[in-house]
C-alpha positions in Angstrom: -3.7 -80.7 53.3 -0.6 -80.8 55.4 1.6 -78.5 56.3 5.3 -78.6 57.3 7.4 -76.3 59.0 11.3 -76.7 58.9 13.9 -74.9 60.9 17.7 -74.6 60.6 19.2 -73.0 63.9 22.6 -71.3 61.9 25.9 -71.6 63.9 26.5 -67.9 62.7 23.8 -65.0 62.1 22.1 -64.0 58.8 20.5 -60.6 57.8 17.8 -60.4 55.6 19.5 -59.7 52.7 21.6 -62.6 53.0 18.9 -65.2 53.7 16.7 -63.6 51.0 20.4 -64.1 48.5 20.3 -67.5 49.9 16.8 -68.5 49.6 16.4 -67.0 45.6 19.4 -69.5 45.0 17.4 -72.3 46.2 13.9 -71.8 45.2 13.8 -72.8 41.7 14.7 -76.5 43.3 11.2 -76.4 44.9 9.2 -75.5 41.4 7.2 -78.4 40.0 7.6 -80.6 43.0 4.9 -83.3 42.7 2.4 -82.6 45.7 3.8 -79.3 46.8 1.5 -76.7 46.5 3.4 -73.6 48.0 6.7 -72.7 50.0 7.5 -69.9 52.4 10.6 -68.9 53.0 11.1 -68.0 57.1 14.0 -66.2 58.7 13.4 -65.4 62.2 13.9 -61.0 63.5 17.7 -62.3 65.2 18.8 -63.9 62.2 19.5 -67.0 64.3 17.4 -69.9 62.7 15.5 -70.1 59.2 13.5 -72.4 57.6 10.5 -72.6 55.7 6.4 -73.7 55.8 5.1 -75.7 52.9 2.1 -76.7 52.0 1.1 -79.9 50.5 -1.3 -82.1 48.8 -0.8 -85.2 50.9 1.5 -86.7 53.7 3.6 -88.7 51.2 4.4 -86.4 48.9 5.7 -84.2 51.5 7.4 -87.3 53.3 9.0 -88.0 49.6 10.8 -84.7 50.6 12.1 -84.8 53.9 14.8 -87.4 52.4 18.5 -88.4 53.8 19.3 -86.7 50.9 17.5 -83.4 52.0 19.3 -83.7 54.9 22.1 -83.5 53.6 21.9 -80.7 51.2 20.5 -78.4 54.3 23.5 -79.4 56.7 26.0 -78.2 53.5 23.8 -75.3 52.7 23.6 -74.1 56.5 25.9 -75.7 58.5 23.1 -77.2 60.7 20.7 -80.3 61.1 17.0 -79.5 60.1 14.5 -80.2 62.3 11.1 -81.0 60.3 7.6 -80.9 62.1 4.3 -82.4 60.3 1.0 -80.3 60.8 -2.5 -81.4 59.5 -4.5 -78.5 58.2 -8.7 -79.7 57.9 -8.7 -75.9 57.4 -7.4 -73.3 55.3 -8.6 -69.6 55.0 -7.3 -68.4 51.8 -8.2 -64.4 51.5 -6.7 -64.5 47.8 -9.3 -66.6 46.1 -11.9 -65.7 49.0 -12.4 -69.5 50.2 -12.3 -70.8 52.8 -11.3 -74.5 52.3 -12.3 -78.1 54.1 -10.5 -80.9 54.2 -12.3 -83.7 53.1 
């Protein structure tokens, strides 16, 4: 599995309520995404940067994400460049379904 983190520094501050307005706007775009098995939405305690963690099936599926286009969307949404960081996950305690799951 892989997981990716990305962060948007905002050039102006966000509450909580706003980023939550913000992200229900934009997470129906994420639903049926091939490979993508589940987004978080992040907003950090200062309201300065947001972002999200997503999980994923594979590398490329996630890479098919991460496109110019992407970009783009996130510097007109926010007002900022992402920044996008790839983490592999060989591990995953899941406390929901009571697994605890290998990569393999």
């Amino acid at each position: 599995m892989i997981t990716v983190m990305t962060t948007f520094t905002l050039p102006t501050l966000i509450t909580r309520q706003e980023a939550r307005n913000i992200f229900l706007s934009t997470a129906p775009e994420y639903r049926d995404v091939q490979g993508l098995l589940r987004k978080t939405y992040i907003v950090s305690d200062d309201g300065r940067t947001v972002g999200g963690i997503y999980f994923w099936k594979s590398r490329p599926e996630a890479e098919a994400m991460y496109t110019e286009s992407w970009r783009q969307f996130v510097r007109e949404k926010y007002g900022t460049e992402p920044t996008v960081t790839y983490f592999e996950s060989p591990v995953v305690v899941d406390n929901q379904s009571h697994q605890i799951l290998g990569d393999e």
